[in-house]
GUNU-575939 format. One line per 5 residues: their letters; for each residue x, y, z of C-alpha. Coordinates in Angstrom, 2 decimals, decimal comma, always signed. Example, Ala and Ser with C-alpha at 12.3 -4.5 7.8 and 13.67 -1.06 7.14 Angstrom:
2
as = +12,30:-4,50:+7,80 | +13,67:-1,06:+7,14 $
***
This chain:
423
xxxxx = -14,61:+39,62:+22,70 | -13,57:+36,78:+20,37 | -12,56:+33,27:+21,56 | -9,39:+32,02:+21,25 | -8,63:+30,32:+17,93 $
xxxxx = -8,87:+26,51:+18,14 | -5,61:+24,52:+19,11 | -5,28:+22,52:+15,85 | -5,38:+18,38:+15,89 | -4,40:+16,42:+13,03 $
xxxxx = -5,15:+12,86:+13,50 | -3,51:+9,99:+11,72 | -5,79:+6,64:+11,67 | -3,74:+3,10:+10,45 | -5,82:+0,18:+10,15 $
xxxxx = -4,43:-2,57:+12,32 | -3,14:-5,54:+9,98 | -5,68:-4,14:+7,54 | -5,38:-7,20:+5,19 | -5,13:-9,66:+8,05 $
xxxxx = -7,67:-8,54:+9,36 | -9,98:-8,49:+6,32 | -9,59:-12,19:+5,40 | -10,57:-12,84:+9,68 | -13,90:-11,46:+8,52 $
xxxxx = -14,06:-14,09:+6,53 | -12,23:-17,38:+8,01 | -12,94:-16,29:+11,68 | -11,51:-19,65:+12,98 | -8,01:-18,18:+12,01 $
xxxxx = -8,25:-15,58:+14,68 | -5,18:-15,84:+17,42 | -3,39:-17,73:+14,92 | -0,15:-16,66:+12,84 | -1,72:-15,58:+9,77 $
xxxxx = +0,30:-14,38:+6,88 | -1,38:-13,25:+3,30 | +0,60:-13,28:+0,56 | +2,14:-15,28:-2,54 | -0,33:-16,67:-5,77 $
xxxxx = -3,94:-15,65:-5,83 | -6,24:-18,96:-4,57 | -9,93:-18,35:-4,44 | -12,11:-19,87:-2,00 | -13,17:-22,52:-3,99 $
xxxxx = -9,85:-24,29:-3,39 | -11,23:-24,74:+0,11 | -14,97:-25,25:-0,54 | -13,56:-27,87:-2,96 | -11,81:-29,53:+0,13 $
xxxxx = -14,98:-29,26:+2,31 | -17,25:-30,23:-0,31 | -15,19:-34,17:-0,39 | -15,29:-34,50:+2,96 | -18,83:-34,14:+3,29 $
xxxxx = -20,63:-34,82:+0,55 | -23,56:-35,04:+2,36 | -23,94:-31,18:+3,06 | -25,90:-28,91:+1,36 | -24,13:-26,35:-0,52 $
xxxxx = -25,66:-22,83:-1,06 | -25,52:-19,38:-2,14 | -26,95:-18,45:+1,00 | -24,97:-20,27:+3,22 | -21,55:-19,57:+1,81 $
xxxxx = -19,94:-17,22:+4,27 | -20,94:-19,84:+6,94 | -19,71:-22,80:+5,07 | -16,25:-20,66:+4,70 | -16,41:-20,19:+8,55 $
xxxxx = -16,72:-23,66:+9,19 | -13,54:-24,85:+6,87 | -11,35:-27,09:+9,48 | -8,29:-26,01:+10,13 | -5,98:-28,79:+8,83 $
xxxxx = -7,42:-27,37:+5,16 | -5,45:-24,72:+5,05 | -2,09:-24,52:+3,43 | +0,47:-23,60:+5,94 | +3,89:-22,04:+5,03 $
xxxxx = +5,78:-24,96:+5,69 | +4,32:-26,29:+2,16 | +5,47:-23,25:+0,38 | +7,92:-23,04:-2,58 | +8,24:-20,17:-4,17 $
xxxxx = +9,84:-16,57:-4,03 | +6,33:-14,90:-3,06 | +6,69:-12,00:-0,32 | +4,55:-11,25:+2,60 | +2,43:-8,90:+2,43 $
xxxxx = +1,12:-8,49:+5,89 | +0,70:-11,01:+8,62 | -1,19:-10,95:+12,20 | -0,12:-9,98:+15,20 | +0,70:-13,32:+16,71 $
xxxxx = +2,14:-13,97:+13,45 | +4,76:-11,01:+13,84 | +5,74:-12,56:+17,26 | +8,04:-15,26:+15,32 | +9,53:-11,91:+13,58 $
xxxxx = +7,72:-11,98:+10,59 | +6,67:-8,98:+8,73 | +5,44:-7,48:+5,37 | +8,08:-7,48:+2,44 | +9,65:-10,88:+3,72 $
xxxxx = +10,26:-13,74:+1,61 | +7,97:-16,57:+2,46 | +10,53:-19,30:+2,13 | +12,17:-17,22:+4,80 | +8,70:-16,76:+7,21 $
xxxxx = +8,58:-20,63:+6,74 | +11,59:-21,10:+8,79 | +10,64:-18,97:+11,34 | +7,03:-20,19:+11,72 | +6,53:-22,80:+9,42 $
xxxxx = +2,80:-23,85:+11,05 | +1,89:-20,19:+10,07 | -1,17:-20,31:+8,00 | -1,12:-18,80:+4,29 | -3,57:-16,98:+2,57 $
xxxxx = -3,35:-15,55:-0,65 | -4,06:-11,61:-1,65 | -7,50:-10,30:-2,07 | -7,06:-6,99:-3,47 | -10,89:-6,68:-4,51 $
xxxxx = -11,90:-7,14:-1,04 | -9,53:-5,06:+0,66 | -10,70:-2,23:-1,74 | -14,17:-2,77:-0,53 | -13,22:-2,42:+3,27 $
xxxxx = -11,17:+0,68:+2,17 | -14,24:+2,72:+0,83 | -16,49:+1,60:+3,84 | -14,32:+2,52:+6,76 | -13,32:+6,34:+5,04 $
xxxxx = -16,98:+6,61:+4,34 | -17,91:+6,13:+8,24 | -14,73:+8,78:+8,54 | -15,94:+11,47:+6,53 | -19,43:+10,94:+7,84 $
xxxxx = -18,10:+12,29:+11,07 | -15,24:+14,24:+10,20 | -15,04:+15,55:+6,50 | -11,83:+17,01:+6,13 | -10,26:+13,39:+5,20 $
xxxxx = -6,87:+12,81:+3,73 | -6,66:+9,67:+1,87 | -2,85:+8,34:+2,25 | -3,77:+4,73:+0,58 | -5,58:+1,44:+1,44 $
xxxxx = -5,63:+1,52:+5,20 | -4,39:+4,81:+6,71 | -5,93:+8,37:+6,10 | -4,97:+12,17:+7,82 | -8,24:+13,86:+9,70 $
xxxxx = -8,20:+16,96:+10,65 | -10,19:+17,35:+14,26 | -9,67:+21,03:+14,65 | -13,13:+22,35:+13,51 | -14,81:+18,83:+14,14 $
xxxxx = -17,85:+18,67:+17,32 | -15,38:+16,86:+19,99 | -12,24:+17,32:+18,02 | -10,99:+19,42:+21,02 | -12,11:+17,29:+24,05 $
xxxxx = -9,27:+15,56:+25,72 | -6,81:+16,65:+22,79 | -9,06:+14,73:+20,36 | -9,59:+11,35:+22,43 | -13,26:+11,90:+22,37 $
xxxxx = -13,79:+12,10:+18,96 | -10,93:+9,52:+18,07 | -13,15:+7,02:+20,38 | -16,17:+8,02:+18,25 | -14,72:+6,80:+15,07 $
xxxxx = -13,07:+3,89:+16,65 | -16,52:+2,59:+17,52 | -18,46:+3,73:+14,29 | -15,42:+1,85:+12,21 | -15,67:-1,01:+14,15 $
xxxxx = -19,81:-1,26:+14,02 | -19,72:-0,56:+10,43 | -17,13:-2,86:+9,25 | -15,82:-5,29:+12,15 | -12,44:-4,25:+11,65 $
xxxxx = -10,10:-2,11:+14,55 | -8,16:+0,55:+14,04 | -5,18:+2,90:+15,97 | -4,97:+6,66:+16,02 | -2,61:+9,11:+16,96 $
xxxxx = -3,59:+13,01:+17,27 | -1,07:+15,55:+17,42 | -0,76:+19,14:+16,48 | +0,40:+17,87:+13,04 | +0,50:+15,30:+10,24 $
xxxxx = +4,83:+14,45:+11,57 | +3,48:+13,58:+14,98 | +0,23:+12,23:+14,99 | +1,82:+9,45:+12,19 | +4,53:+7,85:+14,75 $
xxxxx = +1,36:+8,88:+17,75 | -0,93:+6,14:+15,92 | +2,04:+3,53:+16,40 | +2,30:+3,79:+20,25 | -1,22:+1,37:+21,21 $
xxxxx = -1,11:-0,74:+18,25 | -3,44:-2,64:+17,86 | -7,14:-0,89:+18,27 | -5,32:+2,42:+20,29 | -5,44:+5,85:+20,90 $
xxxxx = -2,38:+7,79:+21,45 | -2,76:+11,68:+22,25 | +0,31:+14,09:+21,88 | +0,20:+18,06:+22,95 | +3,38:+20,07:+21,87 $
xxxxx = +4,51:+19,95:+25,36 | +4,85:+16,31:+25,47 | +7,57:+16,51:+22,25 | +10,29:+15,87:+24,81 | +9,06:+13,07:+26,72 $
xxxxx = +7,35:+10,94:+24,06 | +8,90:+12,01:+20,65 | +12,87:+12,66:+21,78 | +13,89:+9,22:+22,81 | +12,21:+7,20:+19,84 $
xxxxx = +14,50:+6,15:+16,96 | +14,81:+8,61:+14,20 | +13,47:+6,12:+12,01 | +10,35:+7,24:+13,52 | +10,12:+9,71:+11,34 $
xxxxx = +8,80:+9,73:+8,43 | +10,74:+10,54:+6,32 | +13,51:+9,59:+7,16 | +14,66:+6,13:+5,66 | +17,69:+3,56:+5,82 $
xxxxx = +20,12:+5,37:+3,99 | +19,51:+8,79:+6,16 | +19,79:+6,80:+9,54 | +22,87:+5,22:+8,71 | +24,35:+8,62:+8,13 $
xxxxx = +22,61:+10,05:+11,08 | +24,08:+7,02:+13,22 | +27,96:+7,60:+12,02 | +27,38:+10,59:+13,25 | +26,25:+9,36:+16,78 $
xxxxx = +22,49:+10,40:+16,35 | +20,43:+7,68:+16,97 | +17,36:+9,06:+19,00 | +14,93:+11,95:+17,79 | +16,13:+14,37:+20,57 $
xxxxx = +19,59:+13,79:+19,33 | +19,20:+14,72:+16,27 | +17,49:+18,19:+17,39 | +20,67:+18,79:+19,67 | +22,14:+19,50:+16,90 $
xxxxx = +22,55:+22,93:+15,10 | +20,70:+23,52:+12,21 | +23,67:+24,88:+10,12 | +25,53:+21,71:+11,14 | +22,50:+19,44:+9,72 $
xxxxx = +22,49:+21,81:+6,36 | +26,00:+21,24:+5,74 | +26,24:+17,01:+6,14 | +22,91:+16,36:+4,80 | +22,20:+19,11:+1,99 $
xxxxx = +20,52:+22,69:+2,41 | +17,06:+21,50:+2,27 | +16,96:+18,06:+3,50 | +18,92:+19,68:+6,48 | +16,66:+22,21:+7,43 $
xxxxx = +13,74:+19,27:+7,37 | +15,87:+17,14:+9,26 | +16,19:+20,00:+12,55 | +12,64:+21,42:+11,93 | +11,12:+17,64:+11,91 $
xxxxx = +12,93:+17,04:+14,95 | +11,44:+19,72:+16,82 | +8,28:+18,77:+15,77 | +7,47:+20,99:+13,37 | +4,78:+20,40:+10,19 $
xxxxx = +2,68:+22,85:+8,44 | +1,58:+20,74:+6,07 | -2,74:+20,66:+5,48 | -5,04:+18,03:+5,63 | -5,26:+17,66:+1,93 $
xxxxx = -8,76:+16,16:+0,64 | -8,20:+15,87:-2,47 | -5,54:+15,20:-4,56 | -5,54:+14,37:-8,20 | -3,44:+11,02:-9,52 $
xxxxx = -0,07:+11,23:-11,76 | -0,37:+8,01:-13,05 | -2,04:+4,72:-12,67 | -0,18:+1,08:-12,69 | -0,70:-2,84:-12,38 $
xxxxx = +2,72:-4,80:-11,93 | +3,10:-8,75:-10,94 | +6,29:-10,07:-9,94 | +6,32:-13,99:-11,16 | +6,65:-17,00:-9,17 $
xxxxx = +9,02:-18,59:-10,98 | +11,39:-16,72:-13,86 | +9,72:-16,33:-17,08 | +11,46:-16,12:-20,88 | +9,79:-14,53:-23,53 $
xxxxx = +10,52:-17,09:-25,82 | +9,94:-20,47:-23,88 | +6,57:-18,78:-22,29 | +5,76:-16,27:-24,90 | +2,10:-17,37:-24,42 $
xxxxx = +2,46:-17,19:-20,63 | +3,72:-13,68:-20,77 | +1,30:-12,01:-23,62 | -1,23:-13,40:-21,23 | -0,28:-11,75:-17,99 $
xxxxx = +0,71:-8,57:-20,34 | -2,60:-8,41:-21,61 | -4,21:-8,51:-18,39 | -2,58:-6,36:-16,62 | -3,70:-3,63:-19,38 $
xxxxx = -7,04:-4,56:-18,97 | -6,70:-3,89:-15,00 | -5,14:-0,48:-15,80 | -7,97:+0,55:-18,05 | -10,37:-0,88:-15,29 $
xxxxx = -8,84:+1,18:-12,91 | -8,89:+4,52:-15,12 | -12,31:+4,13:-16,15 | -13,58:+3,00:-12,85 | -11,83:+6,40:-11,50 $
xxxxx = -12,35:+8,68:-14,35 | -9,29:+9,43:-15,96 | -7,44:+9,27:-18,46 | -3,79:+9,18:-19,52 | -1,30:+9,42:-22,43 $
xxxxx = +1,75:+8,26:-21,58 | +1,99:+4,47:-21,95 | +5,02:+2,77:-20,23 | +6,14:-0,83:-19,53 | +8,63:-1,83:-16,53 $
xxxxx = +10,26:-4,99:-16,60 | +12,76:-6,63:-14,13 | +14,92:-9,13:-14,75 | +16,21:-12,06:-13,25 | +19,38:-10,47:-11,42 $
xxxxx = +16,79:-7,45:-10,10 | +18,26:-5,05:-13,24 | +15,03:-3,00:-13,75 | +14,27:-0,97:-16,81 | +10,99:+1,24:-18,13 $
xxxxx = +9,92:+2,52:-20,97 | +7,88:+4,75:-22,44 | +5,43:+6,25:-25,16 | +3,40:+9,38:-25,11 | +0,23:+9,61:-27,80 $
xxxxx = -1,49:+12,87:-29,39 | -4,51:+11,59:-27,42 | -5,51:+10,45:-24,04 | -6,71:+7,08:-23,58 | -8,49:+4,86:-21,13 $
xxxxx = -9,14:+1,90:-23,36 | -7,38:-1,74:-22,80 | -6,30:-2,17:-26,67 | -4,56:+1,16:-26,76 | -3,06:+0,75:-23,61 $
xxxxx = -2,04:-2,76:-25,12 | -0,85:-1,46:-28,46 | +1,58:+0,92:-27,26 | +2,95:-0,81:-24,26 | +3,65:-3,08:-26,63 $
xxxxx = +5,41:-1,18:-29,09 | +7,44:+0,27:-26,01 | +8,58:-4,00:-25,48 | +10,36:-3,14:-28,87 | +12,98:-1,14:-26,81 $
xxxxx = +14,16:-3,79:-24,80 | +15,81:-7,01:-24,18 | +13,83:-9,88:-24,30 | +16,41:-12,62:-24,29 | +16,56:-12,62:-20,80 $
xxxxx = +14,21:-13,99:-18,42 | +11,83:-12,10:-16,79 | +10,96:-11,90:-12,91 | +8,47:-8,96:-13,39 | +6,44:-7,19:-15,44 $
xxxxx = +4,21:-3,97:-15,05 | +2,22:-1,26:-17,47 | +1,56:+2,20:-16,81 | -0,60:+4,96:-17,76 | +0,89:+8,60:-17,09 $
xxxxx = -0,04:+11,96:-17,67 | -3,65:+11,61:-16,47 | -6,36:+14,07:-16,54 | -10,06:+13,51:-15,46 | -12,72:+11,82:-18,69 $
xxxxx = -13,73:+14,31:-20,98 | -11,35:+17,34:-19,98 | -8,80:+16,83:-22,22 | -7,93:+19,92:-24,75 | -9,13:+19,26:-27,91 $
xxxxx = -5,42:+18,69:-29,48 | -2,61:+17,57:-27,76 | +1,02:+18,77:-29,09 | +2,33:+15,35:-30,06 | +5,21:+14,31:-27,50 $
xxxxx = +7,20:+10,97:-28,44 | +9,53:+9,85:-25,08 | +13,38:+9,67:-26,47 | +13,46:+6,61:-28,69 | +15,66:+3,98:-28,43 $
xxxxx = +16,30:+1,56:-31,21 | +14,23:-1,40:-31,31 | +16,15:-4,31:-29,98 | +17,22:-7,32:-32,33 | +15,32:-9,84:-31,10 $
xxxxx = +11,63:-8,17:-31,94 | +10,62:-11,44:-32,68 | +10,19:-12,61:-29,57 | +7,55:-9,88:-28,69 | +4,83:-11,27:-26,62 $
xxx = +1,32:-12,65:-29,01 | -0,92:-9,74:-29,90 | +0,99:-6,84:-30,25 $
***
């Protein structure tokens, strides 16, 4: 007699204030405090620079550095009531979010609602670094991982040694604790019977909680939340959804699915009723190979590329060195070259240049995002600027001859003269 197949538990793990919590590891005397990371890059040095005139005294070394950045007073560090600029938020802490801020917020605007909030600026390098150590402890225990970017990732429990006890709470406890001993950092999960569920499950004990949903609790705990809940769903669906007088998740699975299919398109209808029920086939997918790779910086103050021509082939340059970085750290390469720009009134454009080759090198990369500047207007200022590599394929896989493909042309602009140095 066979045993009964195993129910199947899909776990969704969020990292609580993942970049908050990363610079904590390092300025520990922030923690309880409104903490929001965001706006120009600053090293540490600004600080240690600060601490190192008002005691001259001390003795500076490599060996005691993460203590001496532990030790920084507090009245060193720039608060957001100092701030001018148009920088955004990119995540705050908790107690920071209890004066309503939140990621994607304008700092001039956080500074009004909590302007002793202390700012810190963006450390991709060492988020990246607590990224690969927590999903390392992950697939230690549990190997069937799916990466869904910096700080959140899809496990699947169902085969996993204590995947099944208490719906998954066992095992969500054990990787809880092996995160937390490995890295110092917390983290929430939710486990559900699928990928839809367990993703709003992991918001229900925020911060460091588990949250464990069975298909039988779909009525009680998934019905009455918002259908923004869903993901999936964004602003533009639940203002429809709302003129329509569905507001809550069990509302919207009230109604008929022909109904849904009709106001909201054939497919997008039939996801909309089967997502309220709770339904999600979707796998835990391990592995999933990259379209395209990209570096954009959005200015803090408007830039012309005439007036700062120098400025802008600097930043230009840079960010295709951090694109090739990023391909050659990850093993790919591309051929499709493109540039985005945005303007000053938020009109954005791209463009874009496919080679007979594929590429990973920074003076390629340069040399045809810059011919693809040719096909735009540069008399008007500039709020941001971006470069991206497409049609990627892992090192040393690529045919032997590519078919040449040149994107649509456009007609250089007039003004080519005020390309950015080095093209």
């Amino acid at each position: 007699m066979t045993s009964p197949a195993p129910i199947r538990r899909i776990a969704h793990l969020d990292m609580d204030a993942f970049y908050a919590s990363c610079e904590l590891m390092r300025y520990p005397q922030l923690k309880g405090l409104p903490v929001v990371i965001g706006g120009g890059r600053r090293r540490e040095d600004d600080l240690l620079g600060k601490l190192q005139v008002a005691y001259p005294d001390a003795e500076w070394t490599e060996e005691n550095f993460q203590e001496r950045l532990a030790h920084i007073p507090l009245d060193f560090f720039p608060r957001l009531s100092g701030y001018t600029g148009r920088g955004v938020i990119t995540t705050a802490t908790y107690p920071a979010r209890q004066f309503g801020i939140g990621s994607a917020m304008g700092l001039m605007k956080a500074a009004k609602l909590c302007p002793d909030a202390i700012l810190l600026p963006v450390d991709f390098e060492r988020y990246r670094h607590f990224s690969r150590s927590f999903k390392a402890v992950i697939t230690e225990i549990a190997p069937l991982m799916e990466d869904r970017g910096v700080d959140e990732v899809y496990i699947d429990f169902t085969h996993v040694p204590g995947g099944q006890r208490e719906g998954g709470r066992v095992l969500a406890r054990l990787i809880q604790k092996s995160i937390f001993d490995a890295t110092g950092l917390t983290c929430s999960i939710g486990v559900a019977p699928n990928k839809l569920i367990a993703k709003m499950a992991s918001e229900f004990n925020k911060p460091n909680g588990i949250s464990i949903v069975h298909e039988a609790d779909l009525q009680t705990l998934i019905w009455p939340l918002p259908c923004r809940k869903i993901n999936g769903i964004g602003p533009k669906a639940d203002e429809k959804l709302k003129a329509q007088g569905i507001e809550s998740i069990g509302q919207l699975a009230a109604r008929d699915k022909e109904w849904l299919m009709q106001h909201f398109g054939k497919s997008y209808g039939a996801w909309l009723f089967d997502a309220a029920w709770g339904r999600d086939e979707r796998p835990v997918v391990t592995e999933s190979e990259p379209v395209s790779m990209s570096r954009e910086t959005t200015f803090e103050r408007d830039l012309h590329a005439v007036r700062d021509r120098e400025e802008l082939g600097t930043i230009f340059t840079r960010l295709c060195q951090q694109v090739a970085a990023d391909l050659q750290r990850k093993g790919y390469e591309g051929r499709t070259i493109g540039i985005k720009i945005r303007y000053d009134n938020f009109q954005a454009v791209t463009r874009d240049q496919s080679l007979d080759d594929y590429v990973a090198d920074a003076q390629r990369i340069r040399q045809t995002a810059g011919q693809c500047l040719k096909r735009v207007d540069l008399t008007r200022r500039i709020r941001l600027l971006g470069v991206r590599v497409g049609s990627l394929v892992k090192a040393g896989t690529q045919p032997p001859s590519a078919n040449r493909h040149i994107a649509a042309e456009e007609p250089p602009h007039e003004q080519t003269q005020l390309l950015f140095p080095d093209d």
